[in-house]
N, C-alpha and C positions, 0 to 999 in steps of 0.2 A: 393306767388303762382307763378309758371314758368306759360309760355307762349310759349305754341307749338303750330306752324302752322303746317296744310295737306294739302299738296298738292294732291287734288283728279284729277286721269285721265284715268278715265275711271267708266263706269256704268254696273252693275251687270244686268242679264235678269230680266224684270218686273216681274214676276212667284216668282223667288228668293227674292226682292227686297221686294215686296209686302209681304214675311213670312220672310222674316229677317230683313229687314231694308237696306239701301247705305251703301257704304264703308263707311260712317263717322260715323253712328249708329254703326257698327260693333265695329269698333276704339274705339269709347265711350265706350261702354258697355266689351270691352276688359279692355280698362283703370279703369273702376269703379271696375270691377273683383280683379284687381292687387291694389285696394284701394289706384290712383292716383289721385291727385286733381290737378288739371290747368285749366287753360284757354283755348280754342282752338280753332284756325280760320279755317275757309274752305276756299283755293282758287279752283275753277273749269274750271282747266288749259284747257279744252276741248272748254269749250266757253270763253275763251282767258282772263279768269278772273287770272291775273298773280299781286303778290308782286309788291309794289315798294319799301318798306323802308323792306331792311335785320338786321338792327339793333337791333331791338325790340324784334328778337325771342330767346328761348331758346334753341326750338330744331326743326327740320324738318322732318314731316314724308310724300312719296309718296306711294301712295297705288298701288294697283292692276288696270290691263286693259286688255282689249280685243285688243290694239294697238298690233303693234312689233315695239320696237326702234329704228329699220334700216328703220323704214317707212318716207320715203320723204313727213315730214306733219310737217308745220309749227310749231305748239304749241309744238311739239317732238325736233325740235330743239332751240327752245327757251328754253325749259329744260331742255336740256344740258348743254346751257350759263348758266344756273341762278344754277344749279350744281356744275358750276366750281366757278363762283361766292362767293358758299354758302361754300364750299370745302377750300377757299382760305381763307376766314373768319374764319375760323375754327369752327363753330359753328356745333354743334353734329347734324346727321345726321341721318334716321333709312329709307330703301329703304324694299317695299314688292312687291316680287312677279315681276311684270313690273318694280316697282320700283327699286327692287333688279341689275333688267340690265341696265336698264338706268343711273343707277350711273357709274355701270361699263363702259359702250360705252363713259360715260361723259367723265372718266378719265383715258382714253387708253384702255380697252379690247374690246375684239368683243363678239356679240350677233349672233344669226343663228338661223334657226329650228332644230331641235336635229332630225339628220337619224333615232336616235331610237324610235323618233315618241311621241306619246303624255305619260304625267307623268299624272297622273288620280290616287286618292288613296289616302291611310296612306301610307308614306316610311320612312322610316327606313335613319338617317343621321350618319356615324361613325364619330369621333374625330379627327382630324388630326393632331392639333399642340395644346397646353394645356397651353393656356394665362389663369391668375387667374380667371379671371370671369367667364372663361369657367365652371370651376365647379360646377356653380349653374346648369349648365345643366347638365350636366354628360358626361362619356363615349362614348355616342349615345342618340339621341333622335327622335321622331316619330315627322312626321310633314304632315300637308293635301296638299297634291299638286292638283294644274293642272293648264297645263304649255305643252308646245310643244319648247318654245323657253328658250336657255340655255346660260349663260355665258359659254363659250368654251375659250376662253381665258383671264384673266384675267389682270389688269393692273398692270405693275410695282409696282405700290405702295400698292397693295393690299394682303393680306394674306388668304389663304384660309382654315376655322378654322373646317369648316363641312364638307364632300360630304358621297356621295355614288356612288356603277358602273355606275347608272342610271346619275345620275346631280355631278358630283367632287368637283363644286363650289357651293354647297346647299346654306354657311353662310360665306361670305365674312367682312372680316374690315378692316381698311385703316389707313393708314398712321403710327401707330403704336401699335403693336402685342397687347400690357397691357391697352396703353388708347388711343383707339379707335377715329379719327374723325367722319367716320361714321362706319355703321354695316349694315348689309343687308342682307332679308333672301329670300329665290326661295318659299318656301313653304308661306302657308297662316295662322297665329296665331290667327286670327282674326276671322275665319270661325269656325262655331258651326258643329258638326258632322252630324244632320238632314240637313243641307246647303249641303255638299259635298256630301251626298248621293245622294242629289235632282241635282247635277252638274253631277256624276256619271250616273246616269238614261237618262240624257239630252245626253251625250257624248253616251252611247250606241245605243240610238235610233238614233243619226246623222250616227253612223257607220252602223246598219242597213241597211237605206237611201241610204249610199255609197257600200255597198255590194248589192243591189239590181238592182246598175246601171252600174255593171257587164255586164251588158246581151244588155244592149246598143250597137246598131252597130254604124259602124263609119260613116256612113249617117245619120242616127240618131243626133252623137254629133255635127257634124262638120253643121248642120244644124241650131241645136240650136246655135251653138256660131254666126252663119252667121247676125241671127236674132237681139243677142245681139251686135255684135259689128262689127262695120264698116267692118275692117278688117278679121272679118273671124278667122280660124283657128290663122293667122299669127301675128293677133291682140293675141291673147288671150297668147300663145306664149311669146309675147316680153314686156307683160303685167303681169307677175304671181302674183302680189302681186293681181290687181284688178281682175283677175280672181280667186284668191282664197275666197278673199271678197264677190265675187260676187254668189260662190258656198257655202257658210255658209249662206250669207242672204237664198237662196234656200231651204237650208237646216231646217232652220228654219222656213222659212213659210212651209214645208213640216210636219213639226211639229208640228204646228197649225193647219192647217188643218187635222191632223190625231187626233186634239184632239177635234177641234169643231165637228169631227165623231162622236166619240166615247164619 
């Protein structure tokens, strides 16, 4: 029986969670799918629940999050280290989603918000370079995304096996084209199509939300930010990560209350 550890970092909306189960249910019931038998640890890197012994495992899987990579948050760069760590061991690797970039940032490329703005959907990934294994998948294959944040550069030692116009680096693998140290996908394998629909409906209703506050004057904002944060406009400004944070919690308490209406 192999022994694969998840590293879990990040948590699914309670709405989601509550009809589909946490990333590690998801993982499970993926693996029983594919008629895989192992063992499987959970570490819950968010609450600082981290590996000590890398020996023992077979293989490494990080799942999906609500983080961005580039975020100045401890447990995100311990992650990194323990990446390059696991990278250096040679021990096989499989990155989803967040994890997909965080390997990448681990080991030279950069992460961003994609200008073209959020990945929401079934898309469509073409074939780029055709290592053997690649043909269990094909030519192209359909993958559920959603994602705002994109590997945009890639690391030296990586190959980039999927994309499409939307994401170039959809399916990344490393260190060698045929046998892979790690592999890594943008989209979600994991997600049941009733799941991404219910993410689909969430993301419309936030933009909604934001198309509504159009009409806001600049008295209006620059009041509310005054309210929230010391600094005012200037804060907010030289702040964007936590001003973005700050406008999604918003958003979904706006969603909440539109549902305890209705």
């Amino acid at each position: 029986m192999c022994i694969r550890d998840r590293l879990e970092t990040g948590k699914l909306p309670q709405n989601l969670e509550d009809k589909f189960g946490d990333y590690p249910k998801m993982f499970n019931d993926l693996f029983k799918q594919s008629k895989l038998n192992f063992e499987i640890k959970t570490y819950d890197l968010i609450n600082k629940d981290f590996p000590q012994n890398l020996d023992n495992t077979d293989l490494w899987l990080i799942t999906g999050s609500s983080y961005g990579v580039y975020e100045n948050v401890p447990w995100i760069s311990k992650l990194k280290n323990l990446i390059k760590k696991i990278y250096k061991l040679k021990t096989p690797l499989i990155g989803i989603c967040f994890g997909h970039q965080v390997i990448a940032e681990a080991l030279g490329g950069k992460v961003e918000k994609s200008s073209k703005g959020w990945g929401v959907g079934v898309h469509r990934y073409e074939r780029k370079l055709n290592p053997k294994w690649s043909k269990i998948v094909g030519d192209y294959f359909f993958g559920y995304a959603s994602h705002q944040d994109q590997v945009v550069i890639k690391p030296k030692n990586a190959f980039s096996i999927y994309g499409s116009s939307f994401c170039p680096n959809s399916i990344l693998c490393y260190d060698n084209v045929e046998k892979p140290i790690a592999i890594s996908i943008q989209s979600h394998p994991e997600f049941k199509k009733d799941c991404l629909e219910m993410i689909i409906k969430k993301r419309k209703s936030k933009l909604k939300i934001i198309w509504s506050m159009r009409k806001w004057s600049y008295d209006y904002i620059n009041w509310r930010l005054v309210t929230a944060y010391p600094g005012g406009m200037k804060y907010a400004i030289k702040h964007p990560i936590e001003l973005i944070k700050d406008l999604w919690n918003y958003l979904s308490w706006c969603q909440k209350v539109d549902q305890d209406i209705n």
